[in-house]
N, C-alpha and C positions, 0 to 999 in steps of 0.2 A: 479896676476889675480885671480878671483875669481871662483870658482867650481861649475859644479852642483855635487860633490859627497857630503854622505850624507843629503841631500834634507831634508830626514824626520828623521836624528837624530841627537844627540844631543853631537857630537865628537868636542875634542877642538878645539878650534879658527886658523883660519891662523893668520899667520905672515907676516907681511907687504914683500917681497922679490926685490922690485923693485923702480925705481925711480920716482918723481911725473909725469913727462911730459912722461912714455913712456906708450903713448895712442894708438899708431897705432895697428890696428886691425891684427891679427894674417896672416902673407904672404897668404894662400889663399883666405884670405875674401878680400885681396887688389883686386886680379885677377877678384872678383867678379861687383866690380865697383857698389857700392850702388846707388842708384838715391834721395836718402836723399836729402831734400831741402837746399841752401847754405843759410845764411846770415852773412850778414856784423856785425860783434860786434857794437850795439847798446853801448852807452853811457848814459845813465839818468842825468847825471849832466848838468844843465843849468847854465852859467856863467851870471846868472843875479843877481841883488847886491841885498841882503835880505830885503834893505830900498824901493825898485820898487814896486806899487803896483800890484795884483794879477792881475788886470783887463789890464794891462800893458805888463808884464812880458811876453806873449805873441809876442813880437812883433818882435825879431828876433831870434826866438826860433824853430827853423827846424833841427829837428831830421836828423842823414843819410840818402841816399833815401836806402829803402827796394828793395832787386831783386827779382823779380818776385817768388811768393812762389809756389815750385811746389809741390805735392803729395806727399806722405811720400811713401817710400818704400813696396810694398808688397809680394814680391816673398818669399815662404813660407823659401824656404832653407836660404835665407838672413838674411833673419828672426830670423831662430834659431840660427843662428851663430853668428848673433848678439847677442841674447839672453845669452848664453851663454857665449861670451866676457865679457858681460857686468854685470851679475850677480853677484853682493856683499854678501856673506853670513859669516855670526857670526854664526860660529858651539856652543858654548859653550851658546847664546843667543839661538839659534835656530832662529834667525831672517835673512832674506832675504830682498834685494830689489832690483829689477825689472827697472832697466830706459830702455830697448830695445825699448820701443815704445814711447818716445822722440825725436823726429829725430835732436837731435846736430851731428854734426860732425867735423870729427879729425882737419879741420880747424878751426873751434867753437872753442875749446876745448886746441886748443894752443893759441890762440888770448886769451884765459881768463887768460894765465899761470900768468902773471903780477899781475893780482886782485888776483889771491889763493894763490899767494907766502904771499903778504901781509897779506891778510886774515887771513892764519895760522900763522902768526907773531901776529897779532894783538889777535887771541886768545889767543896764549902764553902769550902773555903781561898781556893782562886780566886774567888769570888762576895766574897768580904772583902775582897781588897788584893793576895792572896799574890803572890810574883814568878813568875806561873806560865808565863813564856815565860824561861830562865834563860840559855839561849844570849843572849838580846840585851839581859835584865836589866828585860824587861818585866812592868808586870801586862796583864792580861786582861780587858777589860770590857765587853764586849759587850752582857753580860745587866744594865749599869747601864741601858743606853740606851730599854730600856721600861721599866724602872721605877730613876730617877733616888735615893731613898731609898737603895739599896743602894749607893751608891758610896760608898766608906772616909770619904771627907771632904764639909765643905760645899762647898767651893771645887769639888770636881768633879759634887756635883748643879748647883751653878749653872748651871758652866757645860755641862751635857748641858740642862738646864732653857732656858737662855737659846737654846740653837740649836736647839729644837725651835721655840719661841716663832717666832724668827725667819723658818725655816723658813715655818712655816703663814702668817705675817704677809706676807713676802713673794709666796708663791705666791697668798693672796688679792687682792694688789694688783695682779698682773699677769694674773687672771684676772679680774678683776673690772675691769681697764681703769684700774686706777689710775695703775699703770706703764706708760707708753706706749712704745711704738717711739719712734726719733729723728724720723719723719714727725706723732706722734699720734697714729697709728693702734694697733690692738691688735695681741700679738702671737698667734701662731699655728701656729708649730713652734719646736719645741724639738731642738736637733745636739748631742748629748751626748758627749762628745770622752773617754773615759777606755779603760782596757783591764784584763784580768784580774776584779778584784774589782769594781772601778770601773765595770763594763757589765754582768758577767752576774747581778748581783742584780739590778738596774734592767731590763735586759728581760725577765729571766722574770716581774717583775712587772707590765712596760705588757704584755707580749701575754696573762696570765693577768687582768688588773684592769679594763686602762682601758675606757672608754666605747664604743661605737660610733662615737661621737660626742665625743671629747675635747675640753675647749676649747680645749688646744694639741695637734698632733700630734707624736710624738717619734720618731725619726731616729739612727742610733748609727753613729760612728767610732771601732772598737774594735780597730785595726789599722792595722800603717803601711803598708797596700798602696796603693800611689797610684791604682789602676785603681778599688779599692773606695771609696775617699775623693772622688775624682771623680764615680764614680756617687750616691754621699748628697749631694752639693753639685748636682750636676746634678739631681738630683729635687726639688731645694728651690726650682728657676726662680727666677723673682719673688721667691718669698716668702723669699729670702735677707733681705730689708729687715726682714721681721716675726720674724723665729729668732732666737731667746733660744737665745745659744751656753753649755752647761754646760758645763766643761774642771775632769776632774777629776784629781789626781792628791795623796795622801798623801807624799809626798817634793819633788813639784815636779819633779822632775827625771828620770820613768820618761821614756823614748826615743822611744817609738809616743804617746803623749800628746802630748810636744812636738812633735813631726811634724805628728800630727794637728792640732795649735794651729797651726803655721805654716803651714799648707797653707789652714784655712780664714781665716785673716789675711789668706794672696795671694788669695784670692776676694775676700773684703770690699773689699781695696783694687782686686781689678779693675773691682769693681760700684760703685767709688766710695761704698762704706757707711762709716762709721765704726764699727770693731769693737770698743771698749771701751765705748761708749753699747748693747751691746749680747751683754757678755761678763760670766760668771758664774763665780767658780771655787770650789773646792772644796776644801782643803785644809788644809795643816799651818800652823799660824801660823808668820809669818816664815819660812816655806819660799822657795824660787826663784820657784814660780808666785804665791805670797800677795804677796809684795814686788812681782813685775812686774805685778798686778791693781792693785795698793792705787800704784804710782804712777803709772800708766797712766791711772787712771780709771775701772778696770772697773763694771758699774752694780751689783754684789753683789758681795761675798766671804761664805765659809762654812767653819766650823772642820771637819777631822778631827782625832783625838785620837790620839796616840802609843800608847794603848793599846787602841786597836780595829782588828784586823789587815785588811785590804781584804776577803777574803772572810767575812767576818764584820760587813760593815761596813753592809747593805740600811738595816739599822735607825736610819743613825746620816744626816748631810743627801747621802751620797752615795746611796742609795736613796729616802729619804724626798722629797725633794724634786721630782726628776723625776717622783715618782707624785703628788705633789700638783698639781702644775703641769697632770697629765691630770685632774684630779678625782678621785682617789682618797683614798680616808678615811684618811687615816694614822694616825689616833690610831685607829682601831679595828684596823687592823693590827699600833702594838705593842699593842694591849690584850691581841687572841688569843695574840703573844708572850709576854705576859706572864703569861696564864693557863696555859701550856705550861709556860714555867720554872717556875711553883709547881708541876704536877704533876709535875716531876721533878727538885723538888726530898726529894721524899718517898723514905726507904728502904726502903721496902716493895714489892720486886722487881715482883709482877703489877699494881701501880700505879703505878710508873714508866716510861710509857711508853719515853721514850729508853734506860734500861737496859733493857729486853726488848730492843729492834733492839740496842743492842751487844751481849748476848749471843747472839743470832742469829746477829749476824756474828763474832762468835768460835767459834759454834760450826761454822756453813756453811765459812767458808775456815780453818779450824785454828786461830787465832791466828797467822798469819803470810800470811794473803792468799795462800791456794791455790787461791781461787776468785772471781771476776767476779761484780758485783753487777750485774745488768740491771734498769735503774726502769724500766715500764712505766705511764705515765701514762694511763688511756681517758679524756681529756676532752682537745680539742683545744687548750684554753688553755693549758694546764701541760704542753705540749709542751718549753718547754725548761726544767724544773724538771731534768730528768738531767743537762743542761747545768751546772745552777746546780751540783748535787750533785757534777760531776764535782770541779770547781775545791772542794768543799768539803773533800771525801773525799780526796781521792787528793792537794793538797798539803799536807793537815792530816797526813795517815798515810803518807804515801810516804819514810819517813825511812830514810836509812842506819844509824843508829846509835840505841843509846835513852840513856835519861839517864843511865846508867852508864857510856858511853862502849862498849860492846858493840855489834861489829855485827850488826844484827840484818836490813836492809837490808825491812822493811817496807812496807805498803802493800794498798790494795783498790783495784781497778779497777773504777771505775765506768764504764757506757756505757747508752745508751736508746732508745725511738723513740718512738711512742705506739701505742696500740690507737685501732683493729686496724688500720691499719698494720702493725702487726709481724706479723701475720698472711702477710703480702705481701709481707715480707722475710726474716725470722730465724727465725721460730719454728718451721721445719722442723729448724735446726739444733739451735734448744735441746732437740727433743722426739729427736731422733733422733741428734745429732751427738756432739762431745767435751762431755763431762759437768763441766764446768769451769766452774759457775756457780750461783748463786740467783737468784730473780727478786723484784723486790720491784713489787707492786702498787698503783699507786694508783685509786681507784673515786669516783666521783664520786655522789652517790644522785640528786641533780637531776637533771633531763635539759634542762630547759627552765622559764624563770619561770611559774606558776601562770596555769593558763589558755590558755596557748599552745599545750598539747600536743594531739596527734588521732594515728588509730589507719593505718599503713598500708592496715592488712589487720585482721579481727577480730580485738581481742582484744591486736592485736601492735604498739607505736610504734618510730620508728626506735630511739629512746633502750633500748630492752627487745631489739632489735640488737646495740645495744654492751655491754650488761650481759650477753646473755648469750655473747659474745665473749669477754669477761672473763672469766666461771667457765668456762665451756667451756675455754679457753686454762689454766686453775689445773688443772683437775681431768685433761685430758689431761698437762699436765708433771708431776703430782703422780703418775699411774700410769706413769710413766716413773722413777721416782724424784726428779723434782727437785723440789729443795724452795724453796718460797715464802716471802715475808711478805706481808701484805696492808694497807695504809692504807687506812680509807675515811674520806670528809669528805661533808658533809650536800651541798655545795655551796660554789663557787671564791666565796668575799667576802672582803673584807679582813682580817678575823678568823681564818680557813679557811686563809690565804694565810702570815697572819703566827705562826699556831698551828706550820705545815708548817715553816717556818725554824725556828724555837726550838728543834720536837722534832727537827731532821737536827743543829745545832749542838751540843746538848746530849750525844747521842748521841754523834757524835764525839769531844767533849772526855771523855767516860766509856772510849769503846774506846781512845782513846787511852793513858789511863791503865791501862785493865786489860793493855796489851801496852808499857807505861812508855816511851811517847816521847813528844815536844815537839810539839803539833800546833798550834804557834802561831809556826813560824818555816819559813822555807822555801829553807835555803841549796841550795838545787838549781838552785831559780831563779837565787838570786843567781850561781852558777856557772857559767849558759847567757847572763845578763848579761853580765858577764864577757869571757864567748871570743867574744862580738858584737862586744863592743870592739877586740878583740885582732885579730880580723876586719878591722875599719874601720881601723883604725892600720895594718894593715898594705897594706891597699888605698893608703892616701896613698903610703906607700912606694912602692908598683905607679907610682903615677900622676907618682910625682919621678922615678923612673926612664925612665921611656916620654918624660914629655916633656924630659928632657933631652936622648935618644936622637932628638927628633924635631926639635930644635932645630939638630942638626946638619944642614951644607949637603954632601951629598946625607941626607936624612933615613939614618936608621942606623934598620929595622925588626929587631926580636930573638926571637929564640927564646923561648921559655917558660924552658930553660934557663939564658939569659942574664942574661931578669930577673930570676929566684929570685937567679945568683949577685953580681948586681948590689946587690940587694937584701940583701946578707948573709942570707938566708935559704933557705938551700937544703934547708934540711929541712921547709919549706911549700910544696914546689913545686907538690902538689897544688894549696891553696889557692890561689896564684898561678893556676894555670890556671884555675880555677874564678873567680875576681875576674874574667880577663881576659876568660872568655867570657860573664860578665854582663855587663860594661861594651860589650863588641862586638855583642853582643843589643839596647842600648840605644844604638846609635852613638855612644859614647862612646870607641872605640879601633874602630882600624880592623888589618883582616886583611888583611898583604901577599900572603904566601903560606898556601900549605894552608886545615885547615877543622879547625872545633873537634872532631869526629869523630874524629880525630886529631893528638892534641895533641902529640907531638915533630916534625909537620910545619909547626905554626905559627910565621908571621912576623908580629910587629904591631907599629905606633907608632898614634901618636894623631890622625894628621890635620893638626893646628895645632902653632903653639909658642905656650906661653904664656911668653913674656919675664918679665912680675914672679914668675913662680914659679919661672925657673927661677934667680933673684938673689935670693930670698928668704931 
């Protein structure tokens, strides 16, 4: 069971002492007789056969009936005693977590013992070799990449071993001037070209880690918007000549990456730089982008591994490196990793931190994501830590189906702001509004490095503001009924940083399993891929059309009508309109008659003939 001794330091860790099922609350809290709400263990799997359509699937699909939900507990002494039960603390992390204002109970809690026996079996598995992504026939290894022992074979500690080595060896030479620019000079920004998994681990870590003072500054293009890629390139002025361009991409071939690559190519070449004397990539070996660095000439290449999925990936040179290149400690980042994964690796429930948050969150939204998880971060570094959780959460568990082929059509929605911030924005609704959520807290205990601090007013710093914002903000939603979790960390260091990953990933791959889907594949995505395609294929079409029509003497301008039927596609005629009035937004087609406002009034062609296209 877990301590409040040392709170605020930093004494080594307990030791697991007990067995996983003994959850009952200490002989007098029995005597107290909580009034915690009961429910019945919710199931999420629906026995409907994956070939049923969705509009269907419905149809004998009736949940448990719910008992009547009564109030959450509020008598103060209850309270603490629960608190205090209930209390997980990593002395050696300095980390704490808070579920007292969750209301499961010890019936809850043995009814789950079934799915946590499993669950920790199925991580074990996974942590050995197992194929634990089976949709794409993948293993899972994330948790090799802070500590490299754990990988099934030699051949893959090597090489997790060798690209760390790298990693550090590189990023010391280009901060320490060894690696120069193509002038000799040093470098000094760093334009990190990736999207998805590829970006938001890397900047929730330079705005939570880096320096005041970095020795490179870093700069992100994590999207194909041309207007936003312009402005990272236009702030870079000058110092385009000194930016260490990172282009990251696990397949080589994601869309907004290569965009992003060719867009800052056409900078380079209009600045007259040489962009491979000063390109870095990231990738799959022998992938599209590794081939085009490695003949190109790029001044680095760097391995991703088939079985480290992008959002999981901070730990592996797609995180690691960008944070070294600011001066951040990486090997104490995965160290705190690493001491995360052994605490949960332990079956002993109130010592496994990541198992307490998944059952939180099975119990908060039912087992089937009836309820919004709000991260409330109060320290403005880890501002976009909700960010990072979104992408962890929601496309790890957002799944249609579970491993049975059942739709169960799953998922937690994550969203965040920071404190108190939120104060300013939402937390009227969460205290007063639709009751469709937990909050989860993050607390910082630092306020400020040793020494720096002073008192506004007697007695009060700004820092004892946001602290008490924080419980203020818990204990208002709490007598509202909403219920919490609360994270605290001693203070944001690389340890702190890399502890906070471990225990959301861990977590995840456990609630996963206790509601039996795949949180290691993400065909939803691949799906929105896909109809982008389908999208741009059909635009070409738009544009063979238009300027065939435009080629003709007197130009022949058409209907929207015309081109759909032109285009053998009459059953896109939406999208047709929709292509034509992006492309007419961008003077790329021109409007004879009418106005996009009304689209059976439009007449357009393109302006020009292109002759070679239109013999092509």
């Amino acid at each position: 069971m877990a301590s409040l001794s040392g709170l605020c330091s930093s004494s080594p860790s307990l030791k697991p002492k007990q067995s996983l099922w003994k959850t009952t609350l200490n002989p007098p809290l029995l005597k107290t007789s909580l009034t915690y709400r009961t429910r019945t263990l919710l199931t999420p799997t629906r026995s409907i056969a994956s070939d049923i359509p969705a509009d269907l699937s419905k149809t004998n699909d009736k949940l448990p009936n719910k008992p009547k939900q009564l109030g959450l507990d509020k008598d103060p002494n209850s309270l603490w005693r629960r608190y205090v039960d209930w209390l997980y603390q990593h002395k050696e992390l300095g980390l704490y977590l808070d579920v007292s204002r969750i209301g499961f109970t010890d019936e809850f809690v043995s009814e789950m013992e079934p799915r946590f026996h499993k669950a920790f079996k199925d991580m074990e598995e996974l942590e050995k070799g197992a194929i634990a992504n089976p949709d794409e026939g993948r293993m899972v290894g994330h948790y090799w990449l802070r500590n490299s022992t754990l990988a099934p074979n030699s051949f893959l500690k090597t090489q997790i071993d060798k690209a760390l080595d790298a990693v550090c060896d590189f990023a010391d030479q280009v901060v320490s001037g060894k690696i120069k620019t193509p002038d000799g000079g040093r470098f000094t920004q760093i334009l990190s070209v990736g999207i998805g998994g590829s970006a938001l681990g890397p900047q929730f870590v330079a705005e939570a880690l880096a320096p005041d003072n970095p020795p490179l500054k870093i700069r992100f293009i994590d999207n194909t918007d041309p207007a936003g890629i312009d402005h990272q390139i236009a702030q870079l002025g000058p110092e385009l000549a000194s930016t260490l361009v990172i282009v990251i991409s696990k397949s080589g071939g994601t869309p907004e990456t290569r965009n992003g690559l060719l867009e800052v190519q056409q900078a380079f070449r209009e600045a007259g730089l040489d962009f491979a004397k000063q390109g870095v990539a990231i990738t799959q070996e022998n992938s599209l982008l590794d081939n085009t660095a490695r003949i190109e000439g790029w001044l680095a290449r760097f391995p991703m591994f088939d079985w480290v999925g992008g959002r999981t990936s901070e730990m592996s040179a797609v995180g690691l490196l960008p944070a070294a290149l600011q001066g951040i400690d990486i090997r104490e980042m995965l160290a705190g990793a690493a001491l995360m994964d052994e605490a949960n690796r332990t079956t002993v429930l109130r010592n496994n931190p990541a198992a307490l948050l998944a059952l939180c969150w099975y119990w908060a939204s039912e087992g089937v994501g009836s309820k919004d998880m709000v991260v409330l971060p109060y320290k403005d570094s880890l501002l976009l830590f909700s960010r990072y959780l979104q992408q962890l959460v929601m496309e790890s568990l957002g799944k249609e189906f579970d491993l049975d082929g059942n739709r169960v059509n799953q998922g937690l929605t994550v969203y965040g702001n920071k404190g108190s911030t939120d104060q300013h924005a939402y937390i009227q609704q969460l205290r007063e509004g639709v009751h469709n959520f937990f909050v989860t807290f993050i607390e910082v205990l630092r306020d400020r490095p040793p020494g720096h601090d002073w008192e506004l007013e007697p007695g009060v710093t700004c820092g004892d503001y946001l602290f008490g914002m924080l419980q203020g903000t818990r204990s208002a939603l709490y007598a509202k009924d909403r219920e919490s979790i609360t994270v605290t960390v001693q203070e944001v260091t690389p340890r702190s940083v890399g502890a906070l990953i471990g225990l959301y990933e861990r977590a995840v791959g456990i609630y996963a399993s206790l509601v039996n889907i795949n949180a290691y594949h993400q065909p939803g995505v691949e799906a929105g891929k896909k109809a982008a395609g389908e999208v741009l294929a059909l635009q070409k079409r738009v544009l063979a059309v238009l300027n065939e029509a435009s080629c003709k003497q007197p130009v022949e301008p058409l209907t929207i009508e015309e081109v759909a039927d032109r285009c053998h596609a009459t059953e896109d005629i939406e999208m047709i309109y929709k292509i034509i009035a992006h492309m007419a937004a961008n003077d790329r087609a021109l409007i004879a008659e009418g106005s996009c406002g009304s689209p059976r009034s439009l007449k357009v062609f393109l302006g020009e003939c292109n002759v070679d296209e239109l013999f092509a």
